[in-house]
N, C-alpha and C positions, 0 to 999 in steps of 0.2 A: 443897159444891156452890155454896155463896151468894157463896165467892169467888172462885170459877172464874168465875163470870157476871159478879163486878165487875171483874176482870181484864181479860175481855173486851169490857164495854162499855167499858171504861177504853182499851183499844187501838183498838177501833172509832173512838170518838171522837177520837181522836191521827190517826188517819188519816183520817180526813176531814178534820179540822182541816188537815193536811197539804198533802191535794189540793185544799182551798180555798187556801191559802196559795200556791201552787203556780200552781193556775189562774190567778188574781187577778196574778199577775208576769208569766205567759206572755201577760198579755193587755196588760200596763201597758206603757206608753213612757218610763213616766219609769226612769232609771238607777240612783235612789236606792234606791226603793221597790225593783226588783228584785235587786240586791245585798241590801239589807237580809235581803231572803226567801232569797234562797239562803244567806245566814249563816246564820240561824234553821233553815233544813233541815238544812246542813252541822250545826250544833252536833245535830241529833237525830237526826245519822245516817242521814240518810236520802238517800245517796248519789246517787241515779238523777236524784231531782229535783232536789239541789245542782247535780251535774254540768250540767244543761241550762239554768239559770238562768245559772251560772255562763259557760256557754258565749254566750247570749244577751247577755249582758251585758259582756265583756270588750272586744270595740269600742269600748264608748263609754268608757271607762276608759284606753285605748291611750295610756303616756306620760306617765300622773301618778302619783301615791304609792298609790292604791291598787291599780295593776296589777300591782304585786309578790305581795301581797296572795291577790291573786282569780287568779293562775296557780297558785303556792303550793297555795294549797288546793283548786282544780282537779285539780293531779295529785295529792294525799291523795286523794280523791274515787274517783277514776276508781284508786287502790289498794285503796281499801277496798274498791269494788266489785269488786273481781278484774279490773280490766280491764286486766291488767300490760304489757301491750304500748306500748297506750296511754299510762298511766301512767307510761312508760319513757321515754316520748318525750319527754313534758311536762316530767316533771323534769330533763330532759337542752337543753331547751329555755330552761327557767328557770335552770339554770346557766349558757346562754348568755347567757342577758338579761338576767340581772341577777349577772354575775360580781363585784361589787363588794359584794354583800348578805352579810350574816351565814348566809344558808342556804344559801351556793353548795355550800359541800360537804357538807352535809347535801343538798341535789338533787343532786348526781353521782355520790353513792355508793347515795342512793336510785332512782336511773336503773338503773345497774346492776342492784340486786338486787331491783328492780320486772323484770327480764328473767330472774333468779335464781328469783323467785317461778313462772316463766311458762314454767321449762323443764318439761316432762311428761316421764314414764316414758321407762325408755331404749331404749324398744321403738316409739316418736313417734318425733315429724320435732324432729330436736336444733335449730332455726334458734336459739331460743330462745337455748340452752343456748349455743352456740356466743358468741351475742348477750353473754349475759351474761360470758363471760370476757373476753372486749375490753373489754368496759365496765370489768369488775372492776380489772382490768389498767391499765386506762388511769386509773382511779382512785386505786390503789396510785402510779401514775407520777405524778401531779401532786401528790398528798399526801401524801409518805412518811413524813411525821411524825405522821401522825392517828393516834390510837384504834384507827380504823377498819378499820386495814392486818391487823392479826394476823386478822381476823374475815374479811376481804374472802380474804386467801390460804387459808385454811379452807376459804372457798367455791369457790373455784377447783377448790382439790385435791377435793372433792366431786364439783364438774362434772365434772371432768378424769376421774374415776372413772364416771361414768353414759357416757361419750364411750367409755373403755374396754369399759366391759359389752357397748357396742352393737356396738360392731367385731366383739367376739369374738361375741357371739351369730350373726352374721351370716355369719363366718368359719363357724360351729359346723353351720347351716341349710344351706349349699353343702356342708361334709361330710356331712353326715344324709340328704342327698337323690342323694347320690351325684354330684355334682361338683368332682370330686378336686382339677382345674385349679384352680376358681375358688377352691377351698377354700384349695388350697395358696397360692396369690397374696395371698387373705386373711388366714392367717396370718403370711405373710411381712411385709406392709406393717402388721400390730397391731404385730410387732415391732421395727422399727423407728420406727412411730408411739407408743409406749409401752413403753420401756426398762425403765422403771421401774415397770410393773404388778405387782402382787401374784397376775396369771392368767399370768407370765410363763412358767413352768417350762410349766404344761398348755399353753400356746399353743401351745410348743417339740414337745412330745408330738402334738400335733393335728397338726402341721406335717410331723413325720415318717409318722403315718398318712397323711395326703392324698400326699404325696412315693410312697409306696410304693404306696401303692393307685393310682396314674393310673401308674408305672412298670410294676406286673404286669399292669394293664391294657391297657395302651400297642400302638397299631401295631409291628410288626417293626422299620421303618425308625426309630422315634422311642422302641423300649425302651432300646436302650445306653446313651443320653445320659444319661434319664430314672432309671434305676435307678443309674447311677453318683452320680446327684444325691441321691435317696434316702441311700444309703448315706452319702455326706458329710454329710449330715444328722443321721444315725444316730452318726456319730464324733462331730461337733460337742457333740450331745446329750449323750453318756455322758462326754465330756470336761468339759462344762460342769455337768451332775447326775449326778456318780458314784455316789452316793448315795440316785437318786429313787426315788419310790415307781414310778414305769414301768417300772421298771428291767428286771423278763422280760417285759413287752408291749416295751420296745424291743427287747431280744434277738431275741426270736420274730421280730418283723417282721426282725431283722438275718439272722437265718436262711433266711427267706424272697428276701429282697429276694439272697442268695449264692446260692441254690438258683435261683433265675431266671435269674443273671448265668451261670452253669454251662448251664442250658437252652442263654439266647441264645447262649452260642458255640459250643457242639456247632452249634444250627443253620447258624449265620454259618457256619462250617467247612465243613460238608455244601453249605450255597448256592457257597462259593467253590469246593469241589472237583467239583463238577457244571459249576459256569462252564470251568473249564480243561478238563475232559471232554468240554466244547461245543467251545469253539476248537480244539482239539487237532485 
């Protein structure tokens, strides 16, 4: 119990200590003294309040040796604090300002995956995600001989894979809710957007349910097309997975999808021999 409490007063005191160290720069003029204190936070981790000294203070530094320095560990700061956006910027900014530094590419590859860090689930808004493969990319491009590269195409292939999930879950939501259209469109452009997915064969499978289900669906004047497209789909499939585990859900739907095309023409028939029965 006795060192729970000394623990405690022990950080208590850290932190006021802190917020005086803090205050006392947020109030100062001179450039010294508030560098000095934002180092001293920085080394204690104590991001929120570096970060704001840091920012106070980088004007008057603009253009001498230690605003390499005080950008540098500006965007550390603003990473550690999770503020990865930010942090993305900074360092991407510092590679521009000071392209000639030993941490240029140490900052453009931490650019990058300060955006890497900042993409969210693949069920969010990808901007992030998207953000961080250009970067990655563009990383890989200027330094193809770094370290850096087998780890940065890692990430890529990672992203590239949350970017997949999201298509198909989305493709998956317009089927589940009964939007065959959208659904089918959706599957169409996963696959040609992601050739190479490992959801590749189910895509193909969803593709041909939505194709079928909006053909047996379909207005009169808009089933022929529609079910004939189905059906090519159907072939494409069992050509391409002769083997798959769909293999009698695609039948069945092939069944189906003859059984309609047989319907639609008895009708068409019946409407053309009515029309001549008209004119006549």
């Amino acid at each position: 119990m006795l060192k729970k409490v000394v623990v405690i007063v022990f950080f208590l005191g850290l932190l006021i200590s802190c917020n005086k160290t803090y205050e006392k720069a947020m109030k100062s003029t001179e450039p010294e003294f508030i560098l000095n204190a934002a180092d001293e936070l920085y080394e204690q981790e104590k991001w929120p309040y570096a970060i704001e000294l840091y920012r106070k203070v980088a004007s008057a530094y603009a253009g001498t040796e230690q605003a390499e320095e005080i950008a540098y560990k500006s965007a550390y700061a603003n990473y550690n604090d999770k503020n990865y956006t930010l942090a993305a910027k900074q360092f991407k900014n510092f590679y521009t300002g000071f392209n000639r530094s030993d941490r240029a590419e140490e900052a453009l590859y931490m650019s990058a995956f300060s955006y890497y860090q900042g993409s969210p689930k693949y069920n969010l808004d990808q901007t992030n995600t998207y953000e961080a493969i250009r970067e990655l990319q563009g990383f890989i491009d200027t330094y193809p001989s770094s370290e850096k590269v087998k780890e940065a195409n890692a990430l890529i292939n990672e992203l590239q894979q949350k970017l997949e999930r999201k298509a198909f879950e989305i493709a998956k939501a317009y089927h589940k809710t009964l939007k065959y259209k959208a659904a089918a469109v959706s599957f169409a452009n996963f696959l040609d957007d992601f050739p190479d997915s490992n959801l590749i064969e189910e895509a193909n499978m969803y593709l041909l349910r939505s194709r079928s289900e909006l053909a047996i669906k379909s207005i009169f004047d808009k089933k022929e097309l529609r079910l004939k497209d189905a059906a090519t789909t159907y072939r494409l499939f069992i050509r391409k997975y002769p083997n798959t585990e769909f293999k009698k859900e695609a039948d069945e739907w092939n069944e189906k999808l003859n059984e309609e095309t047989k319907l639609h023409a008895e009708v068409l028939k019946q409407i053309e021999e009515q029309k001549k029965k008209t004119q006549a």
